[in-house]
Steps between C-alpha positions, in 0.01 A plus 500: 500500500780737575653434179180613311453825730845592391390477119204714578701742653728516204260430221318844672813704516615386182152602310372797711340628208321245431353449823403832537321500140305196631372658801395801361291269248358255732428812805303702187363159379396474926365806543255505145389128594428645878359776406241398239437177767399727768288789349309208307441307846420801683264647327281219475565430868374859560242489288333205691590655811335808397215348397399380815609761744285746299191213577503417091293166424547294195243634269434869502185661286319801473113569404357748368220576758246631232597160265403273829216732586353425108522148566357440821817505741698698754848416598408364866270295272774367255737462791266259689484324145864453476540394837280200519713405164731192494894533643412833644623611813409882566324764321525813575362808324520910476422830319697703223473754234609427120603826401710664236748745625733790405816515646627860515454539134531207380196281405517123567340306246432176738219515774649516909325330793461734738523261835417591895770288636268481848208421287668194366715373786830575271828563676740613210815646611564848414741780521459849647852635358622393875502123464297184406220406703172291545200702413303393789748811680448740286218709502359591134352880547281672252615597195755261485575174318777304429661328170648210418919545516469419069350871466860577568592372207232548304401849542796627709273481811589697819351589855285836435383383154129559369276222424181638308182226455413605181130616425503623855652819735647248690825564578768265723832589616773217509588435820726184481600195329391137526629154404165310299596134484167438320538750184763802561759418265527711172427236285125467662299701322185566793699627847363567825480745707422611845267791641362529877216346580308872504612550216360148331164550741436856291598358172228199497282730661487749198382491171732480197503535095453162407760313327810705674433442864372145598412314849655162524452197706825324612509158572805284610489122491761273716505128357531247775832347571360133396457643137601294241524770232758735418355880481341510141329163520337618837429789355334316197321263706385789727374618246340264327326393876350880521548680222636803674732617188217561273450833747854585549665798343809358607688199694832404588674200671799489707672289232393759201575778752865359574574442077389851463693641787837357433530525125776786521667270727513189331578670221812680616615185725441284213649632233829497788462170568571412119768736503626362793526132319642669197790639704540178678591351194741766396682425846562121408607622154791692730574206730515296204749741307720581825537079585589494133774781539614350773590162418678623236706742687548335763589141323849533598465573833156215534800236382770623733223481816439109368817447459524595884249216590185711490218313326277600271215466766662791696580733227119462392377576850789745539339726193128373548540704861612836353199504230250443815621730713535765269119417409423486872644793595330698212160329582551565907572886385199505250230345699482754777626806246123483334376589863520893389397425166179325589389836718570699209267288295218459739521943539517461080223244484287632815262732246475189249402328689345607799648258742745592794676164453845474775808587447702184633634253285346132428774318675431177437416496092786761473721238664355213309564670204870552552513183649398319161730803295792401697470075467409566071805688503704222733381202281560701161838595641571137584469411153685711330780450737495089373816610304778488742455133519650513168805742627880302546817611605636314189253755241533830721883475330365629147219738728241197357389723248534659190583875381159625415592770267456414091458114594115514336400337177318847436781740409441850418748727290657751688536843271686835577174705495290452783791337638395534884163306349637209319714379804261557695252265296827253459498465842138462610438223219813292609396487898132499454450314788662811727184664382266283519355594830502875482308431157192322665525736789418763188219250350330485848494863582455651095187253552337604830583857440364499114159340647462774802584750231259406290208503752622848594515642153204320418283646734704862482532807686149597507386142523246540145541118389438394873213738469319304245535141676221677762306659230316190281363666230598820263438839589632820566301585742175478686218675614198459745191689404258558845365755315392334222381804310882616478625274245418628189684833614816310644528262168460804291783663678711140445407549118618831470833454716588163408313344247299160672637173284316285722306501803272189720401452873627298779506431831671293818396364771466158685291197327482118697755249290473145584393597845781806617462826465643666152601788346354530153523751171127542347536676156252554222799425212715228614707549216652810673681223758836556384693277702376132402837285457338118398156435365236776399278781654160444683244512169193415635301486830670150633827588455716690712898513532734445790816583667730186415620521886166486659408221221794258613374549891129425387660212311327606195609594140391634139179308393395403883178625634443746853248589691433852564245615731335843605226553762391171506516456128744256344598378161788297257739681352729357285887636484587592152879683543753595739576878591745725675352718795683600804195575700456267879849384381368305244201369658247605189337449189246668246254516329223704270200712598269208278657228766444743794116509370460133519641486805344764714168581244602912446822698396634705754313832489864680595818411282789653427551646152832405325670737200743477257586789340739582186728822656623309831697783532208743613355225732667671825390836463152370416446292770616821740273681303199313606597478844524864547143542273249218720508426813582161670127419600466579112751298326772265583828495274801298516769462244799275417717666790681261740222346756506549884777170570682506151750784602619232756508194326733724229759702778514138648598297174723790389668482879559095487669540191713797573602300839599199258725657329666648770536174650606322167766792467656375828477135398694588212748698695576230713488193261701582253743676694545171659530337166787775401719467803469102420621559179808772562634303729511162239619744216784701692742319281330594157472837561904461576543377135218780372730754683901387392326547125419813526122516644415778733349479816182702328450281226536149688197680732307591197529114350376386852185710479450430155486098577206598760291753252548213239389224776234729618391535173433123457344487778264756371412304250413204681299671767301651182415216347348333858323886500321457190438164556383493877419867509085502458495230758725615794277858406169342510581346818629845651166641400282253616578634860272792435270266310614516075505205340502558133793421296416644197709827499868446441740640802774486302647904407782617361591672804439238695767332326749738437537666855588196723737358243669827510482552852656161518810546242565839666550369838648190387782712313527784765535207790776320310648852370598554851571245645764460182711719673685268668655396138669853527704417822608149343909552414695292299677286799174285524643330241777452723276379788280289323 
């Protein structure tokens, strides 16, 4: 044993660079692993956590209280329905009010649930500006209300804001913060919000304009703890026991609720964790290269030490040690280095998504994790290290090896001009093998960083093609007539402006599928949905088309017939096409206003009105125009602009990237520094000979650069081809997160292409440029030496 702690010692002393390159890879490799681990686990773990403290149930839905009134019921009615219903432990029920709202001057385009947290037994946690507490201490005074922590985001929220219920004088000053575990985060498109409970008492007491201002029945459902169901089949089977969806303007479960909640999260911890395998490769690729360097400049010296009596068995273990503990210090340093960085990204996250998740790490998948990095590394390291078996004292005479310079069967001319070049190229193609590992370190990362790149130009700085996955059919932009007599006016105003090409109605809202609660397009010319990637649009009154993602969980596909159902109606529909919509994260389909008819017996009476018009250009000013001409109670317009959550979803793709690259930068730093030093150190001699000809010092650095641009260059190539060939599907699974499925639009740009593979060569040639330098300092005695 002593003998093999002395070869550790030495083997460390002797390769200090090395050592230190491989613990700067593995503690970065550590701390990305760590922290996408933890802020993946800890949200979730909040999120349930959260759930219940704020007394959240499984199923939460809200009534319209005129809707129940027109059929018979009351929400203490439907409560006691739902309770005596099978697998269900508690019911519990409250008030709200579905209003729309202005905050300061902007106008939300999604209804808010104005909740009495004391009404509904609700103990969210909020925030004064002082600290976090339960709400139960705080006392809510008049006038006041609080927002969810995503308004921070979203409309750059702060304490002393205005919130404005629109159609009404009533007028609300922001008073705090709260963390919503049920729908808060900026991708939720209905938030709630909390008043004082004399606030809510004068609110249903008055009268409002129908159709801005709404009382609504809250009911929360607990399933029993015997339940054999996950969430959305006890929701199903709820509701197919009672029925209580066909009243509901809205329900969630804790499962939908959670999916909802933590898609920024997964996203951005996801899209680590494959970054985090990709560099985990790129670290064996340097193992492999520095074992490889090794044994061949250290043959002589692996002979003399057998020679000596040491067996093979030692020297193995001797070098086997060095690799792990250089990977075990690096992952010891890394783990608890993403402590900071998981704060940071819970204060990034918080107004995503809403939840106040902890700061401490997740010590025991963090240390799983390293513990499985550090044994894949051990047993890959053990193999390559096989060869010294074949080392003798007899073969470390000749060095056991051959020159590597112009021994290939592919020789290359070497010309005056470009002279720097043509040795350079010399070189690399007679000791390929030398290169071989910083050119698949370039394949792996030209790959990865193509693909990100390519999902961030894709979706662009304004986020316009991301835009039109959550818009399903064509338009420019919309309009809601309440005043119906205003439309001949308004559309003569769009002719004048803009020229109307096209125009249709439309409208969303929530239709039974198979049993669950769905969002749904109706329009009056399914033609105009834009988006359909495999089969054909919804023709006729049977047909309707779906989101491939919420097809595959229905187990259901393109010529299968659903079940749709509306207040107690039901019929077949039969699935003619699959779409792209990025509305409930996929969870949708469509269909026309002749299907909507069969189903229900009327059209709606209110719909949106969709136009196309020829000058796009003038479509901003227009749309201004008519906000400043009618009134809101009048009309309703909303354009092509970025939606409420989209701003996020685009600052939080652009950030991931830009924090790859950065990362990938450093990888590259390290790697092929590593792979340089290796390489000096076996080519002292050469540069000897280069030198007593007549080579400078400058021009022997510029051929060592040049053999890294050329090798980075290869490796370009390869990682390009795997991009054009893998790139759809690595994208389509990135955007699935938020619920896109379609592969029909090619990723592939020419930006996407040309940027990392430059980014790559540059580094790759400014890494090896200096660290060159050392073939400056080599003098002529090396020959001497050597």
């Amino acid at each position: 044993m002593r003998e093999i702690v002395s070869l550790v010692r030495a083997g460390i002393r002797r390769a200090r660079r090395e050592f230190t390159g491989i613990v700067l890879l593995t503690l970065m490799l550590g701390m990305i692993l760590s922290l996408s681990l933890t802020v993946n686990q800890k949200t979730e773990q909040r999120h349930m956590q959260a759930f219940r403290e704020a007394g959240l149930k499984t199923i939460t839905a809200g009534f319209s209280e005129n809707g129940l009134a027109a059929a018979g019921l009351t929400t203490e009615k439907l409560a006691e329905r739902l309770a005596k219903a099978k697998y269900v432990e508690a019911v519990e029920h409250g008030t709200a009010m579905s209003v729309y709202i202005d905050y300061g001057e902007q106008e939300i385009t999604n209804r808010v649930l104005l909740v009495s947290a004391e009404q509904t037994k609700l103990n969210y946690r909020v925030e004064q500006g002082a600290g976090r507490q339960p709400l139960f201490e705080v006392k809510i005074g008049e006038g006041e209300i609080y927002v969810p922590y995503s308004y921070q985001a979203l409309w750059s929220a702060e304490i002393g804001d205005s919130v404005t219920l629109r159609g009404t004088d009533e007028t609300f000053r922001v008073a705090g913060f709260f963390e919503d575990p049920l729908m808060g985060g900026a991708m939720m498109g209905v938030k709630t919000l909390l008043i004082g409970d004399a606030d809510m008492k004068r609110l249903r007491e008055s009268e409002w304009p129908e159709g801005e201002v709404e009382k609504y029945g809250m009911v929360f459902v607990e399933k029993s703890e015997d339940c054999p169901w996950n969430d959305a089949v006890f929701e199903r089977r709820l509701n197919e026991e009672t029925g209580f969806e066909d009243y509901a303007g809205m329900t969630l479960t804790e499962s939908q609720s959670r999916n909802y909640m933590l898609l920024m999260t997964k996203m951005f911890t996801g899209i680590l964790a494959v970054f985090a395998g990709i560099l985990s490769l790129v670290i064996l690729v340097v193992i492999g290269h520095s074992i490889t360097g090794s044994l061949e400049t250290e043959y002589v010296n692996l002979g003399i030490l057998k020679a000596l009596g040491f067996t093979g068995g030692k020297l193995t273990a001797g070098m086997l040690m060095q690799y792990v503990i250089a990977a075990s210090a690096g992952a010891a340093v890394g783990v608890p280095l993403a402590i900071p960085l998981v704060g940071l990204v819970n204060r990034i996250t918080l107004p995503m998504t809403c939840l106040v998740a902890a700061d401490d790490l997740s010590w025991g998948p963090c240390l799983l994790s390293a513990a499985g990095i550090l044994l894949f590394i051990a047993l890959y390291t053990a193999l390559k290290l096989r060869k010294i078996k074949a080392v003798t004292p007899l073969r470390a005479i000749s060095e056991g090896r051959e020159d590597v310079y112009f021994a290939s069967r592919l020789q290359t001319g070497i010309y005056q001009r470009g002279l720097d070049f043509w040795l350079a190229l010399r070189q690399l193609v007679s000791g390929g093998k030398q290169y071989l590992g910083a050119g698949v370190i370039a394949v792996l990362l030209v790959f990865f960083l193509s693909v990100t790149t390519e999902i961030n130009d894709w979706i662009g700085s304004d986020g316009e093609r991301l835009q039109d996955m959550f818009c399903c059919n064509s338009r420019d932009f919309d309009i809601m007539y309440h005043d119906g007599t205003l439309r001949p006016a308004i559309e003569a105003l769009i002719e004048e402006r803009a020229h109307i090409t096209a125009s249709y109605r439309s409208i969303q809202g929530y239709i039974m599928l198979n049993g669950s609660q769905t969002m749904a397009c109706v329009s009056e010319d399914p033609e105009t949905y834009t988006m359909i990637y495999e089969g054909r649009t919804c023709r006729y009154d049977n047909e309707i088309i779906i989101n491939q993602f919420l097809a595959e969980e229905l187990g259901v596909g393109i010529g299968d017939s659903v079940e749709l159902s509306q207040e107690g109606k039901k019929e077949d529909f039969l699935i003619t096409g699959y779409f792209e919509w990025g509305n409930d994260t996929g969870n949708n389909f469509a269909m026309n206003t002749a299907g909507c008819e069969r189903l229900t017996g009327n059209i709606p009476e209110q719909m949106w009105y969709n136009y196309e018009v020829e000058n796009k250009d003038a479509v901003a000013a227009l749309v201004e125009e008519i906000q400043e001409t009618y009134d809101a109670s009048e009309v309703e317009i909303s354009d092509r602009s970025i939606f409420d959550g989209m701003k996020i979803i685009v600052d939080v793709v652009h950030g991931i990237v830009g924090l790859i690259y950065v990362i990938a930068a450093v990888f590259v730093v390290v790697a092929v520094s590593l792979v340089c030093g290796r390489m000096f150190r076996r080519e002292q001699r050469n540069y000897g000979i280069f030198k007593a000809v007549g080579f400078t010092g400058e021009a022997l650095r510029r051929q060592f650069a040049l053999r890294f641009l050329c090798v980075s260059l290869l490796g370009c190539v390869g990682g390009e081809v795997l991009n054009v060939l893998l790139a759809e599907t690595c994208a389509g699974i990135m955007l699935s997160m938020i619920g896109c499925t379609g592969v029909g639009e090619q990723y592939v740009s020419t930006f996407s292409v040309v940027f990392p593979c430059v980014f790559l060569c540059v580094l790759f040639y400014l890494v090896s440029f200096v660290n060159a330098a050392k073939t400056k300092r080599t003098e002529l005695t090396v020959l001497i030496t050597q």
